[in-house]
N, C-alpha and C positions, 0 to 999 in steps of 0.2 A: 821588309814586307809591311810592316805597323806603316811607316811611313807611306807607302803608295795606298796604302788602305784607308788614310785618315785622309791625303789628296786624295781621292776615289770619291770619296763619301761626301767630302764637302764636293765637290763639284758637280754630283748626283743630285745634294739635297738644293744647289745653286739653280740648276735648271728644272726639277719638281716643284719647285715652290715659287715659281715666277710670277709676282704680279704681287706677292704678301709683302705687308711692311718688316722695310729693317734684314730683307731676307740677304745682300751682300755680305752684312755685318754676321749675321751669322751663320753664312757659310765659313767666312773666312778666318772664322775660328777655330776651322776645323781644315783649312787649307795650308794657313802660314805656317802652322806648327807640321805638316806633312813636307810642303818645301823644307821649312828650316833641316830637317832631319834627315831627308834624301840629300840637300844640298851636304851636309854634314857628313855624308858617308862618303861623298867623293874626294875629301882632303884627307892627307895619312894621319894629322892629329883628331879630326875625329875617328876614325877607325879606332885607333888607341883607342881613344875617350870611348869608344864603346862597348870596348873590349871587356872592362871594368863593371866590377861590383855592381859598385854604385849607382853607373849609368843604368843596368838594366834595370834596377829598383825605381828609377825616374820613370824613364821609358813603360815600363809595364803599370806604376802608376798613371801615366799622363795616358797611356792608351786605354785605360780603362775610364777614365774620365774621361775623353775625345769618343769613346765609343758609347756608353752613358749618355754625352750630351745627345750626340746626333741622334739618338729614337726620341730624347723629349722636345726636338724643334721638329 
């Protein structure tokens, strides 16, 4: 769900903010890392991988930063 949420929101803040500078660049700071981790859940070693510790400790960081960023652009 982090995942479609952080694609969701980049692609939201891509078409609100059309016509400012630099605004691709920072949508898609908040789009690749949604691809990367939806794409991530469709192979059986990330599944595993996410299974894990560790991962949710990334994950739950990096969504709190992804979600942090997009209210200050």
């Amino acid at each position: 769900m982090g995942a479609y949420a952080a694609l969701a929101v980049g692609l939201i803040n891509l078409r609100y903010q059309t016509g400012s500078d630099s605004n691709l660049s920072k949508s898609l700071v908040l789009v690749i890392p949604g691809v990367l981790i939806l794409g991530l859940s469709f192979t059986s070693a990330g599944k595993n991988w996410m299974q894990s510790k560790n991962a949710a400790a990334i994950s739950l960081t990096c969504g709190a930063l992804l979600l942090a960023y997009s209210f200050f652009v």
